[in-house]
C-alpha positions as CSV (number, residue, x, y, z in Angstrom):
1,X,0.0,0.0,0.0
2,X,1.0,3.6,-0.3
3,X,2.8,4.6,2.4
4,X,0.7,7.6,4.2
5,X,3.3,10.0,6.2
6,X,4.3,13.0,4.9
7,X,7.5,12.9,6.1
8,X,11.1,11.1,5.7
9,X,10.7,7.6,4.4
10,X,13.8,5.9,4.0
11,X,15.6,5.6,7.6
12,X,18.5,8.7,7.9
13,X,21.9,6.3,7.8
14,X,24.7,7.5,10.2
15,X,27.8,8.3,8.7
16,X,30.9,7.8,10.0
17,X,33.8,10.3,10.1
18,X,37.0,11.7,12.1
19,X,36.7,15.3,12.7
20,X,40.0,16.3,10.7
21,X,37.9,14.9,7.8
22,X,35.1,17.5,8.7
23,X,37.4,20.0,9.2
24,X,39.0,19.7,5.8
25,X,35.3,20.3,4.1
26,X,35.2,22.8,2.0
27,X,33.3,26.1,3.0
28,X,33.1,27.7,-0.4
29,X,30.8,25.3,-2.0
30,X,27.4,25.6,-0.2
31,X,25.5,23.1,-2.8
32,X,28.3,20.4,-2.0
33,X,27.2,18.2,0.6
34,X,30.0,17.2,3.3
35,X,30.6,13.2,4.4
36,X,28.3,13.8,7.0
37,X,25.6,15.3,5.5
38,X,22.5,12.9,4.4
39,X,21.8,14.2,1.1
40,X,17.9,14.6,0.0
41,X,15.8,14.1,-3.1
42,X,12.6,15.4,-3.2
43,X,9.5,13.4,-4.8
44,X,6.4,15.0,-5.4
45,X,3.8,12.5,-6.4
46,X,0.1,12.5,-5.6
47,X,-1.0,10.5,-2.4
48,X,-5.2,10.5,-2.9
49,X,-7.4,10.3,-5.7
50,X,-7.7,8.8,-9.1
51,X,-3.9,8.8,-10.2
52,X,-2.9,7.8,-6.9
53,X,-3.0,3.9,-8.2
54,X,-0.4,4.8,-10.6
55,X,1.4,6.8,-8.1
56,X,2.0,4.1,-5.8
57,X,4.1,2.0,-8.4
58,X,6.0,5.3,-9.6
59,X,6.9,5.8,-5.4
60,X,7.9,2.1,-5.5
61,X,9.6,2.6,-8.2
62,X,11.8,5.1,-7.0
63,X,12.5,4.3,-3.5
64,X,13.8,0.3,-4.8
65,X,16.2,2.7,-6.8
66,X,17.8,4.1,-3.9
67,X,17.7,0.7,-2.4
68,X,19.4,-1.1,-4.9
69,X,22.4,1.5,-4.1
70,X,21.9,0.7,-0.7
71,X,20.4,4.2,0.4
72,X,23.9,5.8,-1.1
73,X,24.6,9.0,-3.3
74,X,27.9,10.3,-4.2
75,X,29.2,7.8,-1.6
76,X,27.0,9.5,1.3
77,X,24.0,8.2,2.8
78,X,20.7,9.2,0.8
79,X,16.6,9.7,1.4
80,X,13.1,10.4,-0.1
81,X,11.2,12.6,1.3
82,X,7.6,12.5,-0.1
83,X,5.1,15.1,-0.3
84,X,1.9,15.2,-1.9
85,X,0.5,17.0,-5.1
86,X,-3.3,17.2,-4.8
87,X,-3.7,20.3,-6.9
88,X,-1.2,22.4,-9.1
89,X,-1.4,25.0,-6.3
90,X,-0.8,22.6,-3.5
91,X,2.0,20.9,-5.1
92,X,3.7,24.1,-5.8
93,X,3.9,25.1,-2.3
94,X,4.9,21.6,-1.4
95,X,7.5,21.6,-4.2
96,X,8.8,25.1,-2.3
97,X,8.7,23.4,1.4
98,X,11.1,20.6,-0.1
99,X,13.2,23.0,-1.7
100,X,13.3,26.0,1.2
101,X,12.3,23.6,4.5
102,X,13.6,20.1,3.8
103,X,16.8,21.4,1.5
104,X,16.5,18.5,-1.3
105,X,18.7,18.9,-3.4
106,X,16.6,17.7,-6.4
107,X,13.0,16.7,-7.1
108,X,11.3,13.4,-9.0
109,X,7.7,13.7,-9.6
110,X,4.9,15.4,-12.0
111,X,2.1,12.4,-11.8
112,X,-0.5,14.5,-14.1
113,X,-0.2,17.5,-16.5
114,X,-1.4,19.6,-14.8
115,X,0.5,19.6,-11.9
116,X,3.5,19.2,-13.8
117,X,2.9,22.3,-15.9
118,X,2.9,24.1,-12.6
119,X,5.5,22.7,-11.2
120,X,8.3,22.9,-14.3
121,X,7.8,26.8,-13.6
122,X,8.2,26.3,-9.8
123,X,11.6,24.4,-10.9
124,X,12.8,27.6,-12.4
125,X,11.7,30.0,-10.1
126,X,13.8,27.7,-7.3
127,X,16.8,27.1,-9.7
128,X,16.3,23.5,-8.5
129,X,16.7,20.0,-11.0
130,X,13.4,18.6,-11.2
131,X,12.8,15.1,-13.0
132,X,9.4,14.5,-14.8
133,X,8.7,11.1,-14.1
134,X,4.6,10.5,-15.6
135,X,3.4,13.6,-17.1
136,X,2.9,13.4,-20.8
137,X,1.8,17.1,-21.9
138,X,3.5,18.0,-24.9
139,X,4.1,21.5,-24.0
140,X,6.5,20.7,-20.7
141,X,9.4,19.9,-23.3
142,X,7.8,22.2,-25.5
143,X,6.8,25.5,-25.2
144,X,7.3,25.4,-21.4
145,X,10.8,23.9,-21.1
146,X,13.2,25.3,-18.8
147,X,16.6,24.4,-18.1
148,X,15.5,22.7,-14.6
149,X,13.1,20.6,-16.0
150,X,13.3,17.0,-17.4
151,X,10.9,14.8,-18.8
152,X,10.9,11.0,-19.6
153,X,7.3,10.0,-20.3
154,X,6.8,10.4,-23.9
155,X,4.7,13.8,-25.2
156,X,1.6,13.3,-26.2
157,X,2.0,14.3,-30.2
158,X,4.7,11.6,-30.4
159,X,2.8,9.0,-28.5
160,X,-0.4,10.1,-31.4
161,X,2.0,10.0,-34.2
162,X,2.8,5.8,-32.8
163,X,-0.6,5.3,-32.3
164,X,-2.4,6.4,-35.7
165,X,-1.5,4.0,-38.3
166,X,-3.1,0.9,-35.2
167,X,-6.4,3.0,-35.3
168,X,-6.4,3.6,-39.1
169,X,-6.4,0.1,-39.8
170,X,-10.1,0.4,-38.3
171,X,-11.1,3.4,-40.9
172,X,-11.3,7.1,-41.1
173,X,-14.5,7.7,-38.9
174,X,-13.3,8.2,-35.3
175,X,-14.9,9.4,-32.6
176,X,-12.9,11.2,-30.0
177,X,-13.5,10.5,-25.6
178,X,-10.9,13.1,-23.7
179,X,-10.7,14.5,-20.5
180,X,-11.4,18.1,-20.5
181,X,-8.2,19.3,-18.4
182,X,-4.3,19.4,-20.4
183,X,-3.7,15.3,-21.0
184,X,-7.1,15.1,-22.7
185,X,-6.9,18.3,-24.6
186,X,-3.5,17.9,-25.6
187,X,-4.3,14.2,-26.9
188,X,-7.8,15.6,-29.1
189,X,-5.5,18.4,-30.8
190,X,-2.9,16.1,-31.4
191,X,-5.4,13.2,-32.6
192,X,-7.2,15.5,-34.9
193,X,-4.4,17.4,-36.8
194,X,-3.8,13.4,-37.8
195,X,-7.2,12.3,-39.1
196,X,-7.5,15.4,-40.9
197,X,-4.0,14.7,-42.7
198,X,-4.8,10.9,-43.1
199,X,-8.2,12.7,-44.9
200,X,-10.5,10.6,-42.0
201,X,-13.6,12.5,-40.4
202,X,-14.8,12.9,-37.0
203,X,-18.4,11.9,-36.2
204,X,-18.2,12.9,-32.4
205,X,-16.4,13.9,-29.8
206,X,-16.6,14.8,-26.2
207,X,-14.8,15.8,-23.2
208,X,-15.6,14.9,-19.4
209,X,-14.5,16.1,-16.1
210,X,-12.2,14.3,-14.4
211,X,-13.8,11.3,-11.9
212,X,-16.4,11.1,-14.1
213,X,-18.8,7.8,-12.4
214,X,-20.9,7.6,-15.4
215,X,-20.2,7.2,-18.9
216,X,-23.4,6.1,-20.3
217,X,-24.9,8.9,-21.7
218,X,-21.5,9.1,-23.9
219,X,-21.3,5.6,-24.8
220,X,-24.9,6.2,-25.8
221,X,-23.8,9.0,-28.4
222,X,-21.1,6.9,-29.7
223,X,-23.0,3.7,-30.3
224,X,-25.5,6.4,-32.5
225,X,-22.7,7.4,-34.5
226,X,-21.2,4.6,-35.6
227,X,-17.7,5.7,-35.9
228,X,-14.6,2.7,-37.3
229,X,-12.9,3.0,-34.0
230,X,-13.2,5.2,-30.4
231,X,-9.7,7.2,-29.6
232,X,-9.5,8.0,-26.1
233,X,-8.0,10.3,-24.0
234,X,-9.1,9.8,-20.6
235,X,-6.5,8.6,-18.0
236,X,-6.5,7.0,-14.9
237,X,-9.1,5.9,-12.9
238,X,-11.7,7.4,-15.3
239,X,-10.2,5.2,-18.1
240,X,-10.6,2.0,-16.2
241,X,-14.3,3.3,-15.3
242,X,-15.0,3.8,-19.4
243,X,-14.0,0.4,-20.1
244,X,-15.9,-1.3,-17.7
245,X,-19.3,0.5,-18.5
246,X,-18.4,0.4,-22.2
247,X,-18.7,-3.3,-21.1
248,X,-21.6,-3.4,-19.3
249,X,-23.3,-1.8,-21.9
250,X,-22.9,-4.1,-24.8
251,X,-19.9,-2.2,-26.6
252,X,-16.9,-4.7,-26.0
253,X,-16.0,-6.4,-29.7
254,X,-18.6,-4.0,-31.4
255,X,-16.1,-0.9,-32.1
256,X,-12.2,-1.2,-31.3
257,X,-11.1,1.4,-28.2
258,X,-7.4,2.9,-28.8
259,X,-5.7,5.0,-26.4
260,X,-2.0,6.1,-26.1
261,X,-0.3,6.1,-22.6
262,X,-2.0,3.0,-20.8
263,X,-0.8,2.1,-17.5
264,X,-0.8,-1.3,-16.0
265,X,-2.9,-0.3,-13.3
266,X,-5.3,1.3,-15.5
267,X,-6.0,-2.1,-17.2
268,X,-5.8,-4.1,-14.0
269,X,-8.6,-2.2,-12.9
270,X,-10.9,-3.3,-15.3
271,X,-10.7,-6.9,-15.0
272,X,-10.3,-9.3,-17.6
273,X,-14.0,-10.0,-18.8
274,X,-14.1,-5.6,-19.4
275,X,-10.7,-5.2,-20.6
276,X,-10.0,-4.3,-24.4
277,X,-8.7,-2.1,-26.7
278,X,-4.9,-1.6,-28.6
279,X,-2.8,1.2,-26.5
280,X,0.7,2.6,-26.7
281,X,2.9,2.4,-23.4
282,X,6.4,2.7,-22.5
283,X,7.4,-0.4,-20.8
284,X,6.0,-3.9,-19.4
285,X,7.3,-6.5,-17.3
286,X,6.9,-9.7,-20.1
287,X,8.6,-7.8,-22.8
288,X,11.4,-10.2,-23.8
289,X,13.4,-7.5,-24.9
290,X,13.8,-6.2,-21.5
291,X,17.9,-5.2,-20.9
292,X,19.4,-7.3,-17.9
293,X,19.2,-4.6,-16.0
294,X,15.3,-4.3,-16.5
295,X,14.7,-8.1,-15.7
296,X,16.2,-8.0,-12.6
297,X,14.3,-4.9,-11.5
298,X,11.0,-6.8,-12.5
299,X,12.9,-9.3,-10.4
300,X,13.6,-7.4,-7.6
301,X,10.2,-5.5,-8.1
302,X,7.9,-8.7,-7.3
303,X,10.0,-10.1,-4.3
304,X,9.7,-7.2,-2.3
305,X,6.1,-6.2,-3.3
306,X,4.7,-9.7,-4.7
307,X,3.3,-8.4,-7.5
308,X,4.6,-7.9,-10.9
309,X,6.4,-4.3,-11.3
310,X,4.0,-2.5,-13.5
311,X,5.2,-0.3,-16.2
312,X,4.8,3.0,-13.6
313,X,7.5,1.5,-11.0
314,X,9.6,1.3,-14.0
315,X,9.4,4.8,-14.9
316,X,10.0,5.8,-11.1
317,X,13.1,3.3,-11.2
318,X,14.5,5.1,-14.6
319,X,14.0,8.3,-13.6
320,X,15.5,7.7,-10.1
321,X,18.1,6.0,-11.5
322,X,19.1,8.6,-13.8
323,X,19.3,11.6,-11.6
324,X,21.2,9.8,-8.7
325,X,23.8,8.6,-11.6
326,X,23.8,11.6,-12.5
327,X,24.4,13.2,-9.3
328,X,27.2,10.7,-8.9
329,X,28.9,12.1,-12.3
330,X,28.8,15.5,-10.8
331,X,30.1,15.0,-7.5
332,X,28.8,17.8,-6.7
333,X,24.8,19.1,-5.4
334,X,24.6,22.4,-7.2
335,X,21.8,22.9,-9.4
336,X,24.0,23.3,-12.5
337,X,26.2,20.7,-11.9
338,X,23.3,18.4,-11.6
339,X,22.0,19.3,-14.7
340,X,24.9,19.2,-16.5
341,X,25.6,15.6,-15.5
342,X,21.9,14.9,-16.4
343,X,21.8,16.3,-19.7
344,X,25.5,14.2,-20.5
345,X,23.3,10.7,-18.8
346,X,23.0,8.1,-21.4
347,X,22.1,4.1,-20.5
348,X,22.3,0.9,-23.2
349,X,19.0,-0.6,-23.5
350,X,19.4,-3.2,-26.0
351,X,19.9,-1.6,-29.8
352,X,19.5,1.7,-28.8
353,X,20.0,3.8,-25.5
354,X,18.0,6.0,-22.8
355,X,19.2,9.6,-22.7
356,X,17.6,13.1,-22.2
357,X,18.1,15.2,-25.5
358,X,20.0,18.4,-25.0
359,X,17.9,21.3,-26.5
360,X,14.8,20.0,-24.5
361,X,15.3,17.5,-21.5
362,X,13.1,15.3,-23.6
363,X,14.2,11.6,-22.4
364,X,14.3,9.5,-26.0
365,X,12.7,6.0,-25.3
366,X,10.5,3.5,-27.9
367,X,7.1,3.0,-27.1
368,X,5.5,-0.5,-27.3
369,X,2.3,-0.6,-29.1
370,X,0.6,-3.1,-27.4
371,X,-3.3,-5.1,-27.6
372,X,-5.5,-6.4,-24.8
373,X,-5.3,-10.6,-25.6
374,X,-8.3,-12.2,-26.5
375,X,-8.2,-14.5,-23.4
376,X,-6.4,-13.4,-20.6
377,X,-5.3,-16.8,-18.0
378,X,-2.9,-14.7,-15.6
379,X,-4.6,-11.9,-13.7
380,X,-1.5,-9.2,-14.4
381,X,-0.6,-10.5,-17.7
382,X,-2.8,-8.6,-20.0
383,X,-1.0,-7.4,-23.3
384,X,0.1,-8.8,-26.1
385,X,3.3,-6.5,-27.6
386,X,2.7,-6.1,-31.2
387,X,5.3,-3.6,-32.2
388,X,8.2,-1.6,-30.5
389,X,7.7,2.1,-32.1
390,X,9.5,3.6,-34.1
391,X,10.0,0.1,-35.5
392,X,13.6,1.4,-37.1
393,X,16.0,3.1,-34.4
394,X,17.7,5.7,-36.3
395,X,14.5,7.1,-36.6
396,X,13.9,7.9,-33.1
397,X,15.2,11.4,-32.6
398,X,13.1,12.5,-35.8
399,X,9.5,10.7,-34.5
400,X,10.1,12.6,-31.7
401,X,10.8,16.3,-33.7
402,X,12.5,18.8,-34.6
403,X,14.0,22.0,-32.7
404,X,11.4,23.7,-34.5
405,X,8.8,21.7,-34.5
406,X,9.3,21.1,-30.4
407,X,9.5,24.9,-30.0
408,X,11.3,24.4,-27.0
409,X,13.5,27.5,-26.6
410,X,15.4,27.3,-23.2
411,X,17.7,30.5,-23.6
């Protein structure tokens, strides 16, 4: 379960030093943590509410980062401390308290757009590194990058882009689902600029508040209209809720449900007898082309929790992993240092690698594009990997754009 203080939670680790070594610390570096020092990361990830089933996997995710290095950074001992987000207001002051109160030296976090739109300005205004973990608004390595600010999850243009050619094998009559807040909206621009290029035509859209409990009145509409396939854009909690009601009400088999950016949890929610559609995602446990490294988190992952480690704990453990490397390559806590040694990060994952790009803290990673199975025997085993995406490598920096397509201009 989610663990529910708000405070430190990874025991403080004593180190052990002579006091000529303390004496020899350096005083002109205030950002440089001495051997005594426990050095902090922030993580700012929502504790209540409808992401907060993804959340707990990304917070897992993270901490059995730190754990693998047995609670170490930079050779010093190293904790979490955890604070919620349950608004973009709310998780800008807490992103300040960690910063001015708790002295992190970095933050990982940004569960939904919205709060992570808020709080890659916040990361400027406090000249402190902050690591996008889930967020998939296009704009927060677009238009809104900053230099403090990197993102893995995959924006939501590319993820359309990966997704299009699966839902045009249904036809060119789609019908549009969103949630009426940045995710959604971003993912209904995005989805329309491509049926309007492929020369397709939407016969109906709608957008719902978020923890929407009933969906019938829209399935209705889209049951009158008939499209070739449903794109969807609703995430969470409310997805999960769709699918079981779409269901219920007849719908499952009748007309094909795509979505980009499914999570495990999402899908686990529904059950198997509800569960459907083709979706893009960025990671899951059975994919045999998992690196070594991978399969022994998934490992690692289910002996300490006894589950399988959905595709969220993986993008807490990659992020985590990348900005306490990082700091190690610094050896050093200032801001700039830190996002220097960020910026120069770069892992193997099988042909290609995991890196952030330079010019806009966008991480590169393939997305799978993967399809509920027909039968489903194993209660966390639901997908089916039909494609990694792009399918050709050298192509990845261009799926993912240009300079000047991005329109990410950090200065």
């Amino acid at each position: 379960m989610t663990p529910t203080n708000t405070g430190l939670l990874i025991p403080r680790r004593k180190a052990l030093l002579g006091g000529a070594a303390l004496a020899a610390a350096p005083l002109a570096a205030p950002f440089v943590a001495r051997a005594a020092d426990t050095i902090k990361i922030g993580l700012l990830l929502a504790k209540t509410g409808q992401i907060a089933a993804q959340t707990e996997y990304l917070a897992n995710g993270t901490f059995l980062a730190l754990e693998e290095r047995n609670n170490m950074i930079m050779g010093q001992p190293a904790e979490l401390v955890w604070l919620d987000e349950p608004t973009p207001q709310a998780a800008t002051q807490n992103m300040q308290k960690l910063v001015q109160e708790n002295k992190v030296c970095a933050i990982l976090g940004g569960s939904l757009s919205s709060n992570a739109l808020a709080e890659e300005a916040t990361a400027a205004q406090l000249k402190v590194p902050f690591v996008c973990d889930n967020a998939a608004a296009t704009e927060i390595s677009g238009k809104n990058c900053n230099r403090y600010t990197f993102r893995l999850n995959t924006p939501v243009a590319v993820q359309s882009r990966m997704l299009a050619p699966f839902a045009l094998t249904y036809g060119k009559k789609w019908y549009h689902i969103t949630a009426s807040y940045a995710f959604g909206q971003d993912i209904l621009r995005s989805s329309r600029e491509l049926l309007k290029a492929a020369g397709g035509t939407e016969v109906g859209s709608d957008e719902v508040p978020l923890n929407t409990a009933d969906f019938s009145s829209f399935i209705l509409k889209i049951r009158q209209a008939k499209p070739d396939v449903v794109v969807g854009g609703l995430s969470a909690g409310d997805l999960s809720t769709f699918l079981k009601q779409w269901n219920e009400l007849g719908m499952k088999g009748k007309i094909p449900f795509v979505e980009i950016a499914i999570g495990d949890t999402d899908i686990w929610a529904v059950g198997p007898e509800a569960a459907s559609g083709t979706f893009t995602k960025m990671w899951y446990y059975k994919n045999p082309d998992n690196t070594p490294e991978e399969k022994a988190f998934a490992a690692d992952y289910e002996k300490k929790y006894g589950k399988p480690a959905a595709d969220k704990a993986w993008m807490g453990w990659i992020t985590a992993r990348s900005l306490f490397e990082s700091i190690d390559a610094a050896k050093s806590l200032e801001p700039m240092a830190i996002i220097e040694g960020l910026e120069a990060w770069k892992v193997q994952s099988g042909k290609t690698s995991y890196s952030y790009r330079k010019f806009d803290h966008q991480m590169l990673v393939r997305n799978l594009a993967v399809s509920v199975k027909d039968k489903i025997t194993d209660k966390w085993d639901y997908f089916d990997v039909k494609a990694t995406l792009p399918e050709n490598v050298s192509e990845l920096d261009a799926v993912f754009g240009t300079p000047e397509e991005i329109g990410c201009k950090m200065g």
